[in-house]
N, C-alpha and C positions, 0 to 999 in steps of 0.2 A: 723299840718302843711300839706297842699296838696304837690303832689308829682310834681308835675307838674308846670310852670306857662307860659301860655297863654299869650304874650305879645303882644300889639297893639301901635304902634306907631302913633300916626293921625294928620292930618292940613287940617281944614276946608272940612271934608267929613260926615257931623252927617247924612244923608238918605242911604249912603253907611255903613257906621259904624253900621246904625241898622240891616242892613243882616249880618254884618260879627259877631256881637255878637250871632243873632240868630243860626249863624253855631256853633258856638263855644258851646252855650246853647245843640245842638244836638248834641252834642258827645257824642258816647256810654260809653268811659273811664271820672267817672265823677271825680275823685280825683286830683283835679286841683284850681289854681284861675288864675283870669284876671285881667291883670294889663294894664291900657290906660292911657298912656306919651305924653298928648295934647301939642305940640307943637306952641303954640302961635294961638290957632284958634279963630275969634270973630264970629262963628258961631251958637252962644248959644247952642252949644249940650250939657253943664253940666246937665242941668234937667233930659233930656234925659237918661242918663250915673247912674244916681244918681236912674231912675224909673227901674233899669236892677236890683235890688237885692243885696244883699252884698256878696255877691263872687265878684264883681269889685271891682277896686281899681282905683282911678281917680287922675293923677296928671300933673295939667296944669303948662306949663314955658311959660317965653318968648321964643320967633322965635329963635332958633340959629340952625337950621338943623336936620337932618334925623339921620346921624351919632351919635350925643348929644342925639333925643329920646330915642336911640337902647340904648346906654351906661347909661342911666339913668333909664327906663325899667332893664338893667341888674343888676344895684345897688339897683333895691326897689323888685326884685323877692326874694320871701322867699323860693321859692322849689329848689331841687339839678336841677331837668332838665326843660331847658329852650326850648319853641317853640314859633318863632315869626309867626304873619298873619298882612300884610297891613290892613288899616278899608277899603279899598275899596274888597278886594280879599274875596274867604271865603276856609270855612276848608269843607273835605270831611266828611263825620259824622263818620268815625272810624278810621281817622288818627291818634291818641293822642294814641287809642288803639295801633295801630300798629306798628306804633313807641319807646312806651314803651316797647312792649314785646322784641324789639330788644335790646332794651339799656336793660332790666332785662337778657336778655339772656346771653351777651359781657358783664354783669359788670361795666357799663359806661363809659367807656375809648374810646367810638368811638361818631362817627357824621352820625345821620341817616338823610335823604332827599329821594326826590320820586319825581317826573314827575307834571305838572299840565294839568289841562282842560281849555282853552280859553274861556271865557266868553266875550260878549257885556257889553256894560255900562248897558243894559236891564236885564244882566244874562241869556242869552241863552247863548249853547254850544257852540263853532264856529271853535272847532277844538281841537289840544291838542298836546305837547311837544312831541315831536318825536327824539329828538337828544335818542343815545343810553347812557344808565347811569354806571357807574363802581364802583366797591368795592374793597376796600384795600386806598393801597395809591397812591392816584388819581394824584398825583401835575401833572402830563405831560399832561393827559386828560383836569383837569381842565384848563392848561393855553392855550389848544388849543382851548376850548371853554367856554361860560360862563355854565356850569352844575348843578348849585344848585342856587337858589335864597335865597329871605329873608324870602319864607314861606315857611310853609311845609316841614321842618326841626325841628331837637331837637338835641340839646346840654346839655352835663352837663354845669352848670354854672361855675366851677371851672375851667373849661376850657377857656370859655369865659374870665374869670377876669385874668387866667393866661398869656394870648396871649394880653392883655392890651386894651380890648374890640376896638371898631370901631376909624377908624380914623377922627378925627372930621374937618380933612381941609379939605376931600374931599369932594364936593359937589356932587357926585353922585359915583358909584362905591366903597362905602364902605364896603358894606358888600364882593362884589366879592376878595376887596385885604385882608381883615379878612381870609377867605374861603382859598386862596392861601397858605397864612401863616398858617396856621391851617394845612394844605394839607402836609406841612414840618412832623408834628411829630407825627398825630392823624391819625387811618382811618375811610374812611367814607363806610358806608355801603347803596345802593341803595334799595330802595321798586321798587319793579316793576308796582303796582297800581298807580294812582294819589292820592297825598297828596291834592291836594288843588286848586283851582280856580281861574285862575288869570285872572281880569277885564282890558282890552283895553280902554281908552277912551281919550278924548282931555288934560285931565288934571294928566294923569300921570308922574311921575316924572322921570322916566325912558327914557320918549319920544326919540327917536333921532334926533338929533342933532350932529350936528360938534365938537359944543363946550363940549358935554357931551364924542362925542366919543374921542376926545381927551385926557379929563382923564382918560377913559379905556386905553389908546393907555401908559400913563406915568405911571398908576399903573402896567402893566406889564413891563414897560422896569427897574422900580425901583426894582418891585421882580426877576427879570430875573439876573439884575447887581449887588443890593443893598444888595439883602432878602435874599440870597441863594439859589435862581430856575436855576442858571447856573450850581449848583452841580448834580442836577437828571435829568434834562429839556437836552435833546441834543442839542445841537447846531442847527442841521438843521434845528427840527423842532421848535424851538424857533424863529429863524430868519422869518421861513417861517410863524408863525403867526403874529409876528412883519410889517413884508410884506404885510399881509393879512390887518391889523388893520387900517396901513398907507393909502392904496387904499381906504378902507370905508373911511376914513375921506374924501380922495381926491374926491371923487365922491361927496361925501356931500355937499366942498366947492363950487363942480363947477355948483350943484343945486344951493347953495345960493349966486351965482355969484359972489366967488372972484376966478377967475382963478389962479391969482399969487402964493396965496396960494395953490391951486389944485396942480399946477405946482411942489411946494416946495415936496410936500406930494407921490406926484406921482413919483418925484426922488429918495425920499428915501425907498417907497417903491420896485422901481427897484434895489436898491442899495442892499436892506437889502435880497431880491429872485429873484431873477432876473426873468424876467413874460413879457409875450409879450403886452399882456394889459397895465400894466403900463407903459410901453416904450410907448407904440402908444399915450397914451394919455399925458403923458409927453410931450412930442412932440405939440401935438395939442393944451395942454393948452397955452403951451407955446409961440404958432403963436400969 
């Protein structure tokens, strides 16, 4: 049984899919398999998938979300620890390595992630993660900013199935409110290198949007109220990202011209930190 399992979630990306297997095929640590939880694609990439060798493991569903991938990926991995990679993104050729030696080192009881490099839809460089990353137990950092993504990390898997893997209503920000919760009991250790390469283009799922950042905006007020992030999370600095979250939306709507809403977003952004910005514009949306 490989120590490892390599998970790919994918919809409709088979020409990206084939560089992101090739990353994975270049890993120095080869004690691994791959598991790919196609999610309803009619892109005919099966062939494809099927001509990579038998270290894949191919399993097509209906359409039901990104969340359902990750959680069905987590139920067909056979190794203790788990690393996921988008089929668009790729891996750096000795993350698997690097990350393992941290989990053999801690005994498996933590959550390792690392930084990425910017890529084009072409795969050039275009720049790289520069937020600073933290070790131990992150909850305060993490809910000030998003600090870990869906690659370029590894998990034991018993950890995953214990935390009741991804939540499958949200439509985007799943993995960030898993991360959160996770952030309550486990810690997470940072690489200083980059893990992994994350691909910008018109059809990522992440895009911004109003409507996405608004789900960011309710998975933390849920974890902040709901989940137990009022117990370590200060007050100030809870509010003041809350504040911070509210404005991005507010700005967003008043690109996609509903002011009313701007208006809504922009008050309770003043309400929640009080900020000169949001007052002025509150005001303005509001004419």
């Amino acid at each position: 049984m490989a120590k490892v399992s390599i998970c790919i979630p994918t919809f409709n990306r088979r020409d990206y899919l084939k560089e992101t297997l090739d990353s994975v095929f270049a890993q120095t640590y080869k004690d691994y398999e791959i598991i790919i939880v196609d999610d309803g694609s009619t892109d005919g990439k099966e062939e494809m998938i099927k001509s990579a060798g038998n270290k894949v493991r191919y399993y097509w569903q209906e359409n039901t979300g990104d969340a359902a991938a990750r959680n069905k990926l987590i139920n067909l991995a056979l190794a203790e620890f788990i690393t996921f990679i988008d089929s668009d993104d790729l891996l750096i050729p000795d993350t698997v390595e690097r990350m393992m030696k941290i989990m053999e080192a801690e005994g498996g009881d933590v959550i390792v992630y690392g930084p990425y490099l910017r890529i084009d839809q072409d795969g050039n460089v275009v720049g790289r993660c520069k937020r600073k990353l933290y070790s131990g137990y992150i909850t305060k950092y993490l809910f000030q900013s998003i600090l870990i993504h869906s690659c370029g990390s590894m998990f034991p898997k018993r950890i995953l199935e214990e935390a009741g893997g991804f939540d499958e209503s949200l439509r985007v920000c799943s993995d960030y409110d898993l991360w959160l919760r996770l952030s309550l009991k486990y810690r997470f250790i940072a690489l200083d290198k980059p893990t992994f390469k994350r691909r910008r283009h018109t059809g990522n799922l992440s895009a911004g949007s109003s409507k996405n950042q608004i789900v960011e905006l309710k998975v933390l007020e849920d974890f902040y109220y709901n989940k137990g992030g009022d117990k370590v999370i200060p007050h100030r600095i809870a509010m003041q990202r809350l504040s911070r979250e509210e404005y991005r939306i507010a700005r967003s709507t008043l690109r996609e011209r509903k002011p009313n809403l701007a208006a809504d977003y922009f008050r309770a952004s003043f309400k929640h930190y009080p900020n000169i910005k949001a007052l002025v514009l509150w005001g303005l949306s509001s004419l």
